[in-house]
FIDRENFI-62290 format. One record per residue (C-alpha): residue in three letters; residue number from 1; x, y, z. Coordinates in nm, 4 decimals. Layout:
{rest ala, nr NUM, x X, y Y, z Z}
...
***
This chain:
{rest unk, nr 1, x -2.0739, y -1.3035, z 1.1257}
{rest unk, nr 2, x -2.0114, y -1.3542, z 0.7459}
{rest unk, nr 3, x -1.8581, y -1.1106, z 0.5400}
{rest unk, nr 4, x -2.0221, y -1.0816, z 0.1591}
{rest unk, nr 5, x -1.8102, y -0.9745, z -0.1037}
{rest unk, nr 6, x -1.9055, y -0.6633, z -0.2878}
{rest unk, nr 7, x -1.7036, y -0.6580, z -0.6018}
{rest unk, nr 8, x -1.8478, y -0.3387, z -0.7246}
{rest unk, nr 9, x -1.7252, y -0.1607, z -0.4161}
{rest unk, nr 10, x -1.3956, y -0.3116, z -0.4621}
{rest unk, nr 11, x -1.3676, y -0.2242, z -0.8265}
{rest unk, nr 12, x -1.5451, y 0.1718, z -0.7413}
{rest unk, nr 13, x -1.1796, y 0.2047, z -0.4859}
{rest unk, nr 14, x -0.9711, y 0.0230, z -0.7586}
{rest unk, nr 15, x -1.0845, y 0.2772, z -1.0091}
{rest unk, nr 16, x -1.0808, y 0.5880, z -0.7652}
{rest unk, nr 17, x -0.6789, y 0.4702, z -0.7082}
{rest unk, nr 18, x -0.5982, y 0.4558, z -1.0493}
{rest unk, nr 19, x -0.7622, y 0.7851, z -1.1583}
{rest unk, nr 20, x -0.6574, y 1.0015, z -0.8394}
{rest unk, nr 21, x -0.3173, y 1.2111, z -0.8973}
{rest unk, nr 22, x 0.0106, y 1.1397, z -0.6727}
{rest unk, nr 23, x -0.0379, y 1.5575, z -0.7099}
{rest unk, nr 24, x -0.3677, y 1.6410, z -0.5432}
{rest unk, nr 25, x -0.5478, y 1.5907, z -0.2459}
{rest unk, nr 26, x -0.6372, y 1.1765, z -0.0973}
{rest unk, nr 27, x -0.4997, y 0.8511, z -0.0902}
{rest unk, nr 28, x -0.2236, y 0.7222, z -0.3624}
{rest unk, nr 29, x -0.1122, y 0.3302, z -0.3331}
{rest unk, nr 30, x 0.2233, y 0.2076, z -0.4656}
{rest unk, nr 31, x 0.3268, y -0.2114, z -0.5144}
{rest unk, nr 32, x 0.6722, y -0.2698, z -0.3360}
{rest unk, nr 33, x 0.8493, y -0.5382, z -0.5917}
{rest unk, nr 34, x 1.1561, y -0.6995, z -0.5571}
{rest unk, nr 35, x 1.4264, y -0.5836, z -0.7839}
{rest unk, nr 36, x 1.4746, y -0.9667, z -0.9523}
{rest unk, nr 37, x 1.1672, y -0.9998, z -1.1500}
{rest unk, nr 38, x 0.9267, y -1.3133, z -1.1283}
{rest unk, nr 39, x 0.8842, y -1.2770, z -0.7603}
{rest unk, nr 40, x 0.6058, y -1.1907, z -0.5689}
{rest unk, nr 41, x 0.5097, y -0.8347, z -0.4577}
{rest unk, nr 42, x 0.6936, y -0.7072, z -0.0654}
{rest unk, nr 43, x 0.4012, y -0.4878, z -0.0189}
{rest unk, nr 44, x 0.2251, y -0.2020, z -0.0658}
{rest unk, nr 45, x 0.2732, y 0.2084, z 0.0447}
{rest unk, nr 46, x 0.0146, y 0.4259, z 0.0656}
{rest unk, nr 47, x 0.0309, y 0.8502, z 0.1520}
{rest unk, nr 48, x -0.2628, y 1.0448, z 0.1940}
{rest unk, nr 49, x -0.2181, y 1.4122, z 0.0882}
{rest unk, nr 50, x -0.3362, y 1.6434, z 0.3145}
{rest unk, nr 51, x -0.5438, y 1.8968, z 0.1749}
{rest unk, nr 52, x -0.2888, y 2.1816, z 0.2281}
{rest unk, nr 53, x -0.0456, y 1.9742, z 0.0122}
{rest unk, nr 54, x 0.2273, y 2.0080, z 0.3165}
{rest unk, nr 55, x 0.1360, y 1.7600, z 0.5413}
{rest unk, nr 56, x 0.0609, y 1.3511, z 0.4400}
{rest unk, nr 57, x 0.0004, y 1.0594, z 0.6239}
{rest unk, nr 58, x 0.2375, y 0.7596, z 0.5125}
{rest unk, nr 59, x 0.1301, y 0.3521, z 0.5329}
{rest unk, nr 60, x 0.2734, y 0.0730, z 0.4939}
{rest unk, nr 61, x 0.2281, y -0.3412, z 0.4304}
{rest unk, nr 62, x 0.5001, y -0.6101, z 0.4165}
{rest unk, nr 63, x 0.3862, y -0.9666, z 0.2469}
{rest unk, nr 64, x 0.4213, y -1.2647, z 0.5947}
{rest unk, nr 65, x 0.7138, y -1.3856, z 0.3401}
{rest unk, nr 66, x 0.9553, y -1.1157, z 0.3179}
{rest unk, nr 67, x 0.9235, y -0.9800, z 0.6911}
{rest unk, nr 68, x 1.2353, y -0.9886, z 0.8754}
{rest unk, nr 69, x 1.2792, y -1.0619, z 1.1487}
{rest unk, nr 70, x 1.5398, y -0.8888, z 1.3739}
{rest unk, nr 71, x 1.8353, y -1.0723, z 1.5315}
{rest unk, nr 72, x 2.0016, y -0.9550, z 1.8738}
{rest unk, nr 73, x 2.3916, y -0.9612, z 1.8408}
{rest unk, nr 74, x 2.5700, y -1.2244, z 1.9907}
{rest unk, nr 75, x 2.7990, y -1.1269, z 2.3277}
***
């Protein structure tokens, strides 16, 4: 299977992002930076507001580079 690129779609969810309120109802998406400048983005959070504005479901995505990975303490 190939997968076709559909740039309008891409730019239609770019758009609905960037015009959608942290405030109301749906999805928001925030960039994770590092705090020295000049280096690549962490990640990305996103939080979809329920529609009761109580509840929201919370995402997340690290960048391959700046996951950690856990070390067990020495005996």
């Amino acid at each position: 299977m190939s997968l076709t690129p559909h740039p309008k779609a891409a730019a239609d969810v770019t758009v609905g992002y960037i015009a959608a309120s942290p405030h109301a109802p749906g999805w928001s998406q925030y960039a994770v930076e590092p705090k020295t400048s000049g280096r690549p983005l962490a990640g990305d959070i996103e939080v979809r507001l329920h529609d009761d504005l109580r509840q929201a479901d919370l995402g997340f995505t690290t960048a391959p580079a700046r996951t950690a990975r856990a070390t067990p303490p020495k005996p």
